[in-house]
N, C-alpha and C positions, 0 to 999 in steps of 0.2 A: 277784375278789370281795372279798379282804382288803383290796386296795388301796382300793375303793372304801368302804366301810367307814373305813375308814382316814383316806382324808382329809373323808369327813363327819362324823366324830367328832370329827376336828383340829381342822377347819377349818370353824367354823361361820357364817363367815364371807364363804367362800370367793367367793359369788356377788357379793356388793358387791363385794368384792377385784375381779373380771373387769373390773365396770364402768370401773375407770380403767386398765385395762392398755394403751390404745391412746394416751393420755397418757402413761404411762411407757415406751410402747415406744421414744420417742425420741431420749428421756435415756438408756435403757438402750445402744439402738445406740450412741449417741455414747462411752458408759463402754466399753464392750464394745472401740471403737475405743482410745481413750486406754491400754487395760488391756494390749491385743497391742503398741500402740508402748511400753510399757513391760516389755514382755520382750523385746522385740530390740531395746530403748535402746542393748545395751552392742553387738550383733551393729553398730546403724546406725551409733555413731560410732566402731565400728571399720573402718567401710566409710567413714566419712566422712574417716577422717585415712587412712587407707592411698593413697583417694583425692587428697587436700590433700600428701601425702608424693610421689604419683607425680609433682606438676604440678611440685615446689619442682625431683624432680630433673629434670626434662623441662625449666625454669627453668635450671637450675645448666649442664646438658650444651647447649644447644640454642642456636643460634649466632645472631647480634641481626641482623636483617635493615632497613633504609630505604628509606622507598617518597618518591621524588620525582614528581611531577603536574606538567603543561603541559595547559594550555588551548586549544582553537581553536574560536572563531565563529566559527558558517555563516551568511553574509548573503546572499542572490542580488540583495535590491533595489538595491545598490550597483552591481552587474557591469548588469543590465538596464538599469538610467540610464546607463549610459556604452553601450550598444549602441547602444542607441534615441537615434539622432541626432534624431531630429525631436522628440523630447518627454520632457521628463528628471522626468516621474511617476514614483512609486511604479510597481509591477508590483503587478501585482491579488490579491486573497488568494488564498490555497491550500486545499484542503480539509485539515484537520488528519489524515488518515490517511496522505493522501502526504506531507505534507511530516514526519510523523514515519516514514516508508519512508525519505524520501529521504535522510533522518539515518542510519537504521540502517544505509542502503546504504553510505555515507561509514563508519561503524562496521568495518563489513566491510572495506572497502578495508586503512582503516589496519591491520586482520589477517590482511591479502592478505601471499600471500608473498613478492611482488615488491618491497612498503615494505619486508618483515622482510630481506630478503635482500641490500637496498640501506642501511639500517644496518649489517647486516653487513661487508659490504666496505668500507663507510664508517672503519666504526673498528676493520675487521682482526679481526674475534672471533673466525675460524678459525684465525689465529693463536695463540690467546689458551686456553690450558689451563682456566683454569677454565670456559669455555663449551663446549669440543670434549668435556674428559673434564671434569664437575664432580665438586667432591671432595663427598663425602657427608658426612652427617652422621652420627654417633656412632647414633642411634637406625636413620638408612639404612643404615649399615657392618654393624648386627644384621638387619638386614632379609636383606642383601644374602648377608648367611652364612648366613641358613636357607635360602635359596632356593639359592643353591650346594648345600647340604646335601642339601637334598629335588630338587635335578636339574631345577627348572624357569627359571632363567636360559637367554635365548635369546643366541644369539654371531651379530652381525653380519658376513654373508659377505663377507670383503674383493676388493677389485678390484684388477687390474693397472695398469688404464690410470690415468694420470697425471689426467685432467680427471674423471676420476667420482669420484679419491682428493680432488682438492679439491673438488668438489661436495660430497662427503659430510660433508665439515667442513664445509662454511657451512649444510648441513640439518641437522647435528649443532651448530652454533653454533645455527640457527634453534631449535632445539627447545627447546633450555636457555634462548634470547631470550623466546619463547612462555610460557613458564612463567611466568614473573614478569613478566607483564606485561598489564594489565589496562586496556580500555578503553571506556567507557562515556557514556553519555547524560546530561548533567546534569539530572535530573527532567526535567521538560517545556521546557526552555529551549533554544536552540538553539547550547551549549554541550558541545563533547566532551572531556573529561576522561582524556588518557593517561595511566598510571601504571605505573610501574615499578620492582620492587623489588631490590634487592642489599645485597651486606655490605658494601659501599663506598658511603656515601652521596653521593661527588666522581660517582662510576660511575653512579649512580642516577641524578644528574640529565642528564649527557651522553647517555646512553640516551634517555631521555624526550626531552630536545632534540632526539635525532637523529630520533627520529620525527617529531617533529614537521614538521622540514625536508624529512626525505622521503618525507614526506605532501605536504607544500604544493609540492616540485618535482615529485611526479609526479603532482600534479593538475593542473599548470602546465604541464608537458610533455604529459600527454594531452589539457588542450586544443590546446594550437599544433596536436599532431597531430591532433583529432578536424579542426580548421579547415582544416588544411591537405588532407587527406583531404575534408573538403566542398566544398572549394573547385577541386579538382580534379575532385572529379565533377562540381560545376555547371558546369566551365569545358565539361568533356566534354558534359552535357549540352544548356547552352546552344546548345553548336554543331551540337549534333543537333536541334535544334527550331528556330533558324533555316532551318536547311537545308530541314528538313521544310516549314515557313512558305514559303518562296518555291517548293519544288515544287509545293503545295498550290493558291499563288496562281496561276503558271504555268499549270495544269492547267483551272482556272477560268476564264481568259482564253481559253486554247482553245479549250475547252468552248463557250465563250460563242462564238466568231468561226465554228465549225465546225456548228454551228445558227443564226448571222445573229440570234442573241439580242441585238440595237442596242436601244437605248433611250435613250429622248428625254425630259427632265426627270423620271427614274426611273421610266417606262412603257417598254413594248417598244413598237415600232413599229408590231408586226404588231398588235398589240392596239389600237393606235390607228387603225389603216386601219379595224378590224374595228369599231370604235364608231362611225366617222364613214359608213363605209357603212351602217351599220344606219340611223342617220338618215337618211340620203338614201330610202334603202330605204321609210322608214315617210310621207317627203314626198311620195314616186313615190305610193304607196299612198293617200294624201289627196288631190292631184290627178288620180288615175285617179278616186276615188268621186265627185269633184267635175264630173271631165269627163261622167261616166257621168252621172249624178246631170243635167245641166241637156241632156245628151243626150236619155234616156228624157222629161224631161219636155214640149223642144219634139216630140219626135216624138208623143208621146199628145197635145199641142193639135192638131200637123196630122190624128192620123188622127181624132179626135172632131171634128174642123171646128167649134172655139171659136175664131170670131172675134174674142168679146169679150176672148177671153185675152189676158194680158200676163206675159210673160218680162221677167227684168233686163234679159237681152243685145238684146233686142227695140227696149226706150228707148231704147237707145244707137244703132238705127239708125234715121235720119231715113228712109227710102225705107217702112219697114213700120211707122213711129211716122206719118207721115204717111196712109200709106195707113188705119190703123187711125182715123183720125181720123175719114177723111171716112167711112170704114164708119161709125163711132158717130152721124155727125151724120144720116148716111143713114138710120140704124135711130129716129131720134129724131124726125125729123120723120114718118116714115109713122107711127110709135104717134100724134104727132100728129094727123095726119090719119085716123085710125082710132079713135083716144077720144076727140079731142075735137071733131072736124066730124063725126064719125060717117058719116066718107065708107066705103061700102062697098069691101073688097077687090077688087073691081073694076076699080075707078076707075083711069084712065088715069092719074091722077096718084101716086096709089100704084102702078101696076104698074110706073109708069117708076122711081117709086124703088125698089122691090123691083129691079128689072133693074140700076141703079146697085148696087142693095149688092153682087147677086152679081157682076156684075163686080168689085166692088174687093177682095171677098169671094178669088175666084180670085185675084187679082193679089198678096193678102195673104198667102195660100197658097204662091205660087211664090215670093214673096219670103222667108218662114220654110222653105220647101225649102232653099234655096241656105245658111239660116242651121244648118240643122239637119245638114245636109251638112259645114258647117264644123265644127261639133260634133262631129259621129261621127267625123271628122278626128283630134280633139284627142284626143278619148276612146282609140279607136287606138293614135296616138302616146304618150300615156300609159304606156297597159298595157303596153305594147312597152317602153319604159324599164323600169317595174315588173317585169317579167320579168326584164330583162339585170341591175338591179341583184337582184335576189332570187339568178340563178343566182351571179352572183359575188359575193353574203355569205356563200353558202351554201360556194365554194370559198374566202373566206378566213375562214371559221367555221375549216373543216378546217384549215387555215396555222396559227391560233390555238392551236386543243387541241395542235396537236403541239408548239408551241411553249410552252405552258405545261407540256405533258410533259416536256418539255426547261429550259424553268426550273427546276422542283421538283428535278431532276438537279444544276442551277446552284448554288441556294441549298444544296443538301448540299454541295458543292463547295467555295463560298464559305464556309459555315459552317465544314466544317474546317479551310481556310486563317486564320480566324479567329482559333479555339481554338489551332492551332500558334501563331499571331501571339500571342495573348492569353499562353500561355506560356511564351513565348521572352521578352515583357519582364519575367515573373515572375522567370524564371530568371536573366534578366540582371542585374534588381535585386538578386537573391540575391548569388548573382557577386558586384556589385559591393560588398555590405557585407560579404558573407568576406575579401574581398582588405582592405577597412580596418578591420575584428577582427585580422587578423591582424599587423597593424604596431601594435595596442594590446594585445597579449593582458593579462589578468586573473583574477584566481582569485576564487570565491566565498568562502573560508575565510579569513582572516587569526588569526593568533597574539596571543592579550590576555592570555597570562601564560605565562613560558618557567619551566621548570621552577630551583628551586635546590637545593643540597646540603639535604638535610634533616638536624636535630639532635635530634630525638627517633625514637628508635629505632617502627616499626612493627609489629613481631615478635619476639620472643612480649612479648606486653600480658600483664605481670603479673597484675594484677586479674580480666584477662578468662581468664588460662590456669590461674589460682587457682581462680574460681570454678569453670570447665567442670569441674576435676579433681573439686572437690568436691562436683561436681553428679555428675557421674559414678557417683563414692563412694556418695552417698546416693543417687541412683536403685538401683546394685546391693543399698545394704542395705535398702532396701524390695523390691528383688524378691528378695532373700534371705529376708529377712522373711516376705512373703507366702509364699511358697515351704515355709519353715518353719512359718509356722501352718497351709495347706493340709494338712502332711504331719503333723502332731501332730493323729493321729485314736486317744488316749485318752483317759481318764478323767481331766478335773482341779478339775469341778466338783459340786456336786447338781445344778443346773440343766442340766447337759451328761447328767446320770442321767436327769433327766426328760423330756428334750426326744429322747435318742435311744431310749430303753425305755420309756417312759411309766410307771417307777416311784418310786415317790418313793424319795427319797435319808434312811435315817435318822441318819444323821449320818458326819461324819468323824474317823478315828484318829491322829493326829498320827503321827507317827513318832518314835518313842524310843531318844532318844543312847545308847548304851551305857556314856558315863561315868555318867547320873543314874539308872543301877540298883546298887544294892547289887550287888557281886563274889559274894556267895552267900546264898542262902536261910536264916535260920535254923532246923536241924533237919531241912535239908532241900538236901542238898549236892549231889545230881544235878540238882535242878530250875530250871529258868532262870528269872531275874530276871523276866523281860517276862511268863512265865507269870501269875506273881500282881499286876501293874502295877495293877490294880482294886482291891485288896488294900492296897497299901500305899501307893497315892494315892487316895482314894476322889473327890479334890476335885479330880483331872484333866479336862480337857476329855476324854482315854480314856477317863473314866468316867462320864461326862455321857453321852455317846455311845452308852454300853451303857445307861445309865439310857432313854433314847430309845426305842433298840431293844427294852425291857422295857414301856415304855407302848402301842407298838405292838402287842407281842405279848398285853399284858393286854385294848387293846381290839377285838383281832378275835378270839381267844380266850375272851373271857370266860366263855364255858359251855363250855367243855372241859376236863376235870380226867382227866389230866394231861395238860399242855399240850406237845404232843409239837414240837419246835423242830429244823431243821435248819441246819446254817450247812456252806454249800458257797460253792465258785468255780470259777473257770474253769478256771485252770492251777495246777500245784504254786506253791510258795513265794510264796503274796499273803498268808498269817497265816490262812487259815482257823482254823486249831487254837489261835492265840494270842486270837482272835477269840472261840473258840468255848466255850476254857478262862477267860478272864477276864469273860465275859457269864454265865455258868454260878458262877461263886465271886461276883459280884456279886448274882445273884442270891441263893444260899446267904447272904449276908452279909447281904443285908435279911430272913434267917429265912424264907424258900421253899425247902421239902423238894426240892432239885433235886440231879437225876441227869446227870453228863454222861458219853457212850460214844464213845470211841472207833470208830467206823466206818469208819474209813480202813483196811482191810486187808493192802490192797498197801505201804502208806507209813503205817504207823501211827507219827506226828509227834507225837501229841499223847504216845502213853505217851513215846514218848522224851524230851520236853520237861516231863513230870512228874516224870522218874529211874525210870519203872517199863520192865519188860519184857515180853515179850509170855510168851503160855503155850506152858510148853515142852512141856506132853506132851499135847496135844490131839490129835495125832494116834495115839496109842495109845486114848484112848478117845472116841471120835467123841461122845456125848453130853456133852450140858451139863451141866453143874455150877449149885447153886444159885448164883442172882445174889450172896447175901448172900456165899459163897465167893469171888468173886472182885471185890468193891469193894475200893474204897482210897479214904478217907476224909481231906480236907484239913482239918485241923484249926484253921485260925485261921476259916473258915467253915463248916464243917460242910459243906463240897461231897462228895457222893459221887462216887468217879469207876469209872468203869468201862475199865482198858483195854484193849488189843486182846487178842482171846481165842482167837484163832487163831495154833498156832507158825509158824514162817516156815516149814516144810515143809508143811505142813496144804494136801492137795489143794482145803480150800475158800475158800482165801485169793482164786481167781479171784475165787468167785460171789459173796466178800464180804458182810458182814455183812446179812442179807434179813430181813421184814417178820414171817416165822414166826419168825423166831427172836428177834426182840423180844418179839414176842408169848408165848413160849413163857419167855423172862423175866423180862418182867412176871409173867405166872400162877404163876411157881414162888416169886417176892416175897413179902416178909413185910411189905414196906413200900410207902405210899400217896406216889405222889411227887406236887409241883406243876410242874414244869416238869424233862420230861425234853430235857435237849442233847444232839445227836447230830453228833459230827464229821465230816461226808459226805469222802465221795471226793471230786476236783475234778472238772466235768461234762464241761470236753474230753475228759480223755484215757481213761476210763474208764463204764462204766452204772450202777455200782454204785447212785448217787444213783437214779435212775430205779425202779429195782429196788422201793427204801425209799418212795418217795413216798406209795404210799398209805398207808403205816402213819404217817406227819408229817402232823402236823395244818398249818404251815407254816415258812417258809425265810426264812433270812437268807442273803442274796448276798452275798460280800465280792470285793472288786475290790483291785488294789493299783492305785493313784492314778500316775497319771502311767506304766503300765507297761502295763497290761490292753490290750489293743482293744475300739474300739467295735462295732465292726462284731463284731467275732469274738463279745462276748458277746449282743450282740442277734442274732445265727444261732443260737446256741445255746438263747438261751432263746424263741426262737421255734420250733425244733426240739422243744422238751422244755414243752408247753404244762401238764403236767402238776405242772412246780414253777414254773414263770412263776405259772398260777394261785393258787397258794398264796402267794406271796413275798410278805413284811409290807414289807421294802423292801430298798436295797442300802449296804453300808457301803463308805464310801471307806476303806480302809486305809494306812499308810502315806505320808502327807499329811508335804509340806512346807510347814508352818505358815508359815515366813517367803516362802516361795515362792507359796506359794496367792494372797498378795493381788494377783499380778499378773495371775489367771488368773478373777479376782473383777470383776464389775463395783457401780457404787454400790447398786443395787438390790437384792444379797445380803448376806445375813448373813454369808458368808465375809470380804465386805468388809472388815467391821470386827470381825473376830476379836482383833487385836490388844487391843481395847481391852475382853476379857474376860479378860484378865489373872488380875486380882483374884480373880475369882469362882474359878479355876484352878488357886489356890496350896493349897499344904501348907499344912494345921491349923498353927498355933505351938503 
């Protein structure tokens, strides 16, 4: 309620204000940033040089290493133009997948164990101590002692035999070889780049050399032998597909002689018989129907007795062309004689010639007999062929199918003597261009830069082992940093009041040196300096502060006489009392009839910081005494004080100064106060506060700056809604003024505290 009150009284403004907070929120973040790297400035670049210190000594100790590089291009279009006798092109593209495999694969070789191992013996490195046992380094030698230390160093189990003790030197040279030794793809080029590093740069590049050589001898030796190895199975095989070819053919001719499969300008014979009899067959057939055919027809003239009729074959004989004649002439004169003399059928001269026709008639008759005869003859004779060829097409039909069964048999025969044949010149061609590869042999790779001693050292790169350190450095003091702002969860701003309790912050109390108080009060030799600091700096920012927290209390107060004021915190020693005494004599000092009580029971701080003592015989008489009896009166402000009223035996010290017995002090008063201050217990450790609330009209929080938790007070005062409600707001106590601005962003007034200086100082 007060709070609210509070800041619309303040802050009359406060609504416009919202409107640009989303503009400032940006600049705020970024200050807010700038503010934390300036309080672990001094944490960052002591992280930074401790880092930059590690690398100088890692520098100093750490031993200069030289990496010498040999070169080899992969070329294959060179080696295929010299294979390819017949045609010296280019070799046709590649897909760019395989032929960056077929690099790596090369990659691999050269880290094949059988190069490293052949270096080795090369130039004797199992000889050679520093590759068998290498000496460590200064930073390894510490390594090498923790690990002895903590028992996880493994011991290589030795062997007896003679050939496994030098094996294990040349895999114990390899391994030290391996290490420094690095070989790779030049970007996308078909460039391999070996490198190799040592503390002898003469050493560096003989290494590198040696790879190189044997690499290119034993890509050179594993072609001879892939060739020779192909060239011995072609030989092998070769001679197995000959062999197989002339069994194949063999089998074929067989074949072929043991079914009489002969064939005469690429037909079989029998297939020929079989075609040339079907013609005959189909000729036999034409002159049977033809026989037939002039058969039927003279026989239907004889039996119709068609003299007039005429047959081909008739013309052609003079004996029935003749006889047919005088028939026609015979037939032609009686129509004469009967159309056109009109001689009757009677007549001896037509009957003689009717008795003429039939005679010739008969005679023409027996002469187409004898023709007709000849006919049926032929026709006969015919069919009779017809027949004899039909049955034997029919029997070399059958000759035929089996012999074409027996072909289809053939031609698989044939076909696979073929196929053998056809493979055997493959293989022989083969054969023969293994055999002259191998009197050329060739390498894809050749050497276009051998390695030299190198004169600039390649390890450790100053610059580069500078920066890492001190990259290092600062990576740790930023996550030192963050680390440490994560974990600094109290109180260092108003804004950090507002945003964790939703109370407003009435101001901050500096913290005061113990030189710039006066060593003793005048007149007043028990009471501490800090007590009266309102007092005798009125123009302190300490007393601006209280001045704050008195406007506060005027405007949510303003209709309550007397304006009943409590000042608590959380735990002992945050200044509640110093707080609580120098708001109360400020008050008194602007002339408000104000009462301040001691309510601290258990820890009554303020009378001891006044020079008073508590009451000694309250426990002899349990009642009160009038108030005016037991004030004590500051006299440079007229502050009334009240202090603890209970002796340190007093069975009511628990339950602590309660609401009846303010009450019960007030009513026994002879005086009208304005503003009575009550110095609460602290709220952790104790109830007492709780107890008094409802007789305090309200509360001032004090926190000690930089010590409190946040968390801890916002439980409590979420616990205790009873003085949350009521708090006018909360004072930062205890404030390092020169500290604060680092914990300040641009957007607060803490900001630029410095530059209220002026306004701060002692009167002249």
């Amino acid at each position: 309620m007060f709070q609210t009150r509070l800041r619309l009284n303040n802050n009359p403004g406060l609504d416009r204000m919202d409107q640009g907070n989303d503009a400032a929120n940006v600049t705020a973040g970024v200050s807010r940033i700038i503010s934390a790297f300036r309080r672990q400035a001094k944490l960052f670049l002591a992280c930074c040089f401790l880092g930059g210190a590690i690398g100088v000594v890692y520098l100093i100790y750490a031993t200069p290493l030289y990496t010498a590089t040999a070169n080899i291009m992969i070329d294959k279009r060179q080696v295929r133009a010299v294979r390819d006798v017949s045609t010296f092109t280019d070799a046709p593209q590649e897909d760019s997948a395989e032929v960056s495999a077929g690099i790596e694969s090369l990659v691999e070789v050269l880290h094949s164990e059988k190069v490293g191992l052949a270096v080795v013996r090369h130039f004797k490195l199992d000889d050679d101590p520093a590759f068998v046992n290498p000496p460590e380094s200064r930073i390894g030698e510490l390594w090498t002692f923790l690990k002895d230390k903590l028992g996880i160093n493994r011991k290589t189990p030795k062997s007896s035999d003679v050939s496994d003790i030098s094996l294990a030197r040349q895999l114990a040279a390899l391994k030290t070889l391996s290490a420094n030794l690095r070989i790779n793809r030049v970007g996308r080029t078909f460039v391999i780049a070996i490198e190799y590093t040592a503390a002898n740069p003469v050493r560096a590049a003989e290494i590198a050399n040696g790879f190189t050589d044997a690499f290119m001898l034993e890509e050179l030796t594993s072609r001879i032998d892939e060739t020779r190895r192909a060239q011995s199975w072609l030989k092998q095989r070769t001679e197995e597909l000959r062999q197989l070819s002339v069994n194949a053919d063999s089998e074929a001719q067989k074949f072929r002689a043991d079914n009489n499969l002969l064939e005469a300008k690429g037909t079989l014979i029998s297939e020929q018989e079989y075609n040339e009899m079907t013609s005959q067959l189909v000729n036999a057939e034409a002159e049977t129907a033809k026989a037939k055919a002039q058969y039927l027809r003279l026989k239907s003239i004889i039996d119709n007795h068609q003299a007039d009729s005429a047959v081909t074959e008739s013309l052609a004989n003079p004996i029935i062309n003749e006889l047919r004649t005088k028939y026609l002439d015979a037939a032609n004169r009686m129509k004469e004689l009967l159309v056109s003399r009109n001689l009757a059928p009677t007549h001896i001269a037509v009957v003689n010639l009717k008795n003429t026709m039939d005679e010739l008639s008969a005679r023409l008759f027996d002469e187409l007999g004898r023709v007709a005869d000849s006919y049926r003859n032929d026709y006969e004779i015919a069919a009779a062929r017809e027949k004899t060829l039909n049955d034997n097409l029919a029997l070399q039909h059958r000759v035929a199918v089996t012999a074409n069964d027996a072909e289809v048999h053939l031609r698989q025969l044939e076909q696979k003597a073929e196929s053998y044949k056809s493979l055997y010149q493959t293989f022989l061609q083969r054969y023969q261009e293994t055999a002259q590869q191998e009197t050329f042999p060739m390498s894809d790779q050749h050497v276009i830069s051998v390695a030299t001693p190198p004169i600039d050292r390649s390890f450790p790169r100053k610059p580069i082992v500078f920066a890492i350190s001190a990259g290092i450095g600062a990576l740790a003091g930023i996550s030192i940093g963050m680390l440490r702002e994560l974990m600094d969860r109290v109180f260092r701003t108003a804004e950090q009041v507002r945003d964790e309790l939703g109370i407003d912050a009435l101001g901050l109390l500096p913290i005061v040196a113990q030189g710039s108080l006066p060593k003793q009060v005048p007149g007043k030799s028990n009471m501490a300096p800090i007590m009266r600091y309102a007092i005798d700096d009125p123009f302190s920012a300490f007393a601006e502060t209280l001045r704050s927290a008195k406007v506060a209390a005027d405007l949510a107060l303003q209709d309550r006489s007397p304006k009943i004021i409590g000042v608590a915190s959380l735990l002992p020693k945050e200044g509640k009392s110093t707080v609580a005494k120098n708001f109360a004599s400020l008050l008194a000092l602007q002339g408000a009839k104000t009462l301040l009580i001691d309510a601290d029971t258990r820890n009554p701080s303020l009378t001891r910081a006044i020079g008073c003592e508590r009451r000694q015989d309250s426990h002899k008489d349990p009642a009160l005494p009038r108030l005016s009896e037991l004030l004590k009166v500051e006299p440079d402000s007229g502050l009334q004080i009240l202090p603890c009223i209970f002796a340190k035996e007093d069975p009511r010290v628990a339950d602590g100064f309660s609401a009846p017995m303010l009450h019960t002090l007030m009513q026994g008063s002879d005086q009208a106060f304005q503003y009575i201050i009550l110095d609460l217990p602290p709220v952790g450790p104790v109830v007492n506060a709780r107890g008094l609330a409802s007789a305090i009209d309200a509360f001032i929080f004090v926190v000690a700056w930089g010590t409190t938790s946040r968390g801890a007070v916002r439980t409590v005062l979420e616990r205790e809604p009873s003085i949350k409600d009521k708090l006018l707001g909360v004072v930062l106590n205890k404030v390092d003024m020169k500290n604060l601005k680092n914990y300040e962003h641009f957007a607060s007034d803490g900001y630029y505290h410095g530059l209220y200086k002026k306004y701060y100082r002692k009167p002249e």
